[in-house]
C-alpha positions as CSV (number, residue, x, y, z in Angstrom):
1,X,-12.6,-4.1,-167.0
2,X,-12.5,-6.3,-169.8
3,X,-15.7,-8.8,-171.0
4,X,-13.6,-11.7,-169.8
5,X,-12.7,-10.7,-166.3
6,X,-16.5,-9.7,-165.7
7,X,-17.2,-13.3,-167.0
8,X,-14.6,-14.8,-165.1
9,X,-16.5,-12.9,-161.8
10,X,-20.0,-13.8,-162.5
11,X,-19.2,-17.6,-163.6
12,X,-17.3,-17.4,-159.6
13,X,-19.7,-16.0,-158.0
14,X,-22.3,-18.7,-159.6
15,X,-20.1,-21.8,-159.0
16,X,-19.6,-20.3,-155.3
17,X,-23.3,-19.8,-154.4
18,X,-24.3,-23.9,-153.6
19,X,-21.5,-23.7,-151.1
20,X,-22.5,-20.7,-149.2
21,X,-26.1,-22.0,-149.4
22,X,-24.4,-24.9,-147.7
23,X,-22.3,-23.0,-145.0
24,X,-25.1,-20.8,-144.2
25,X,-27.7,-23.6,-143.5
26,X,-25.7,-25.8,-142.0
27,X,-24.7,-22.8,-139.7
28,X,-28.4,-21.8,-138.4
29,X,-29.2,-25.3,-137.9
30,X,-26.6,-25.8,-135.6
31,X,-25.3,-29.1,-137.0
32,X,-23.8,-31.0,-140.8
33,X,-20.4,-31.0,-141.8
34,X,-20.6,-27.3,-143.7
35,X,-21.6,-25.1,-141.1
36,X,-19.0,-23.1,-138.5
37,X,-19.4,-23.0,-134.9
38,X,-18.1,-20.4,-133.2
39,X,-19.7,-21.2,-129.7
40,X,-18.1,-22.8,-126.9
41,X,-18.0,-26.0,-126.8
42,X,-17.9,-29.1,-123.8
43,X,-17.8,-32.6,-123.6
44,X,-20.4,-34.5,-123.7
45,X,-19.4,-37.3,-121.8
46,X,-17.3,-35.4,-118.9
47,X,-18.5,-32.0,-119.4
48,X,-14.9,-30.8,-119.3
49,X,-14.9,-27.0,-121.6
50,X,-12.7,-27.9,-125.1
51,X,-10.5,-25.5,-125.8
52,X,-10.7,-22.7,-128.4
53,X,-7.8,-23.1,-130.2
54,X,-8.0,-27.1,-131.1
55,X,-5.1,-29.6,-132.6
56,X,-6.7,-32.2,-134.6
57,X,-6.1,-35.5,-134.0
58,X,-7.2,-37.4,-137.2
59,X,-8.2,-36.9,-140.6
60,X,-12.0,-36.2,-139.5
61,X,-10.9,-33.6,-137.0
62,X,-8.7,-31.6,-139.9
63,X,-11.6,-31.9,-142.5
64,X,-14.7,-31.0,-140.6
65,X,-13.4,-29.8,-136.9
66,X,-13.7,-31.7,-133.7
67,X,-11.8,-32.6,-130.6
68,X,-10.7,-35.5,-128.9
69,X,-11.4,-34.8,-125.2
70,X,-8.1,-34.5,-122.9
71,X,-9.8,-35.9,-119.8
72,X,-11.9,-38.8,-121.0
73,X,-11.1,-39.7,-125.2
74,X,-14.2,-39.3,-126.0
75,X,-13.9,-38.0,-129.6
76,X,-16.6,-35.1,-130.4
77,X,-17.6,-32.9,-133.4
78,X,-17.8,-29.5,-134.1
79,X,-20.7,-29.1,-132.5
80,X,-20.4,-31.2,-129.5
81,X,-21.4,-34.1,-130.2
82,X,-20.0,-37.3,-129.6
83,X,-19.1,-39.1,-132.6
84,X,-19.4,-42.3,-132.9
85,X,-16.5,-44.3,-134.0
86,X,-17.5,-46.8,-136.0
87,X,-18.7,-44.3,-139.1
């Protein structure tokens, strides 16, 4: 390997660490935009399960994960809760 690819490695794996930090902590706490949730989820107003595989339904959803709930509307994040929809 040449000086420049190891370079080109290290300087990746340096600008990558902040957003694993992120992903990581966000993760464990169990709520943020960062983290994954790969739990089951329900809705919090209806308690109706939300399924696995979900189709997002706004720009929100695609970005950060979420559902809209079949049943009721109530629109709820990745980590079900209900989000509020004025912000």
């Amino acid at each position: 390997m040449s000086w420049l690819t190891i370079a080109i490695i290290v300087l990746g794996s340096v600008a990558a660490f902040p957003a694993i930090i992120l992903i990581v902590g966000d993760t464990i706490k169990g709520e943020g935009k960062w983290g994954i949730n790969v739990g089951r989820v329900y809705c919090p107003e209806c308690s109706a399960p939300l399924p696995r595989i979900r189709k997002p339904k706004n720009e929100r959803q695609r970005m950060w994960g979420g559902w809209t709930c079949e049943f009721c509307g109530t629109e709820i994040d990745k980590w079900g809760g209900r989000v509020d929809k004025a912000g």
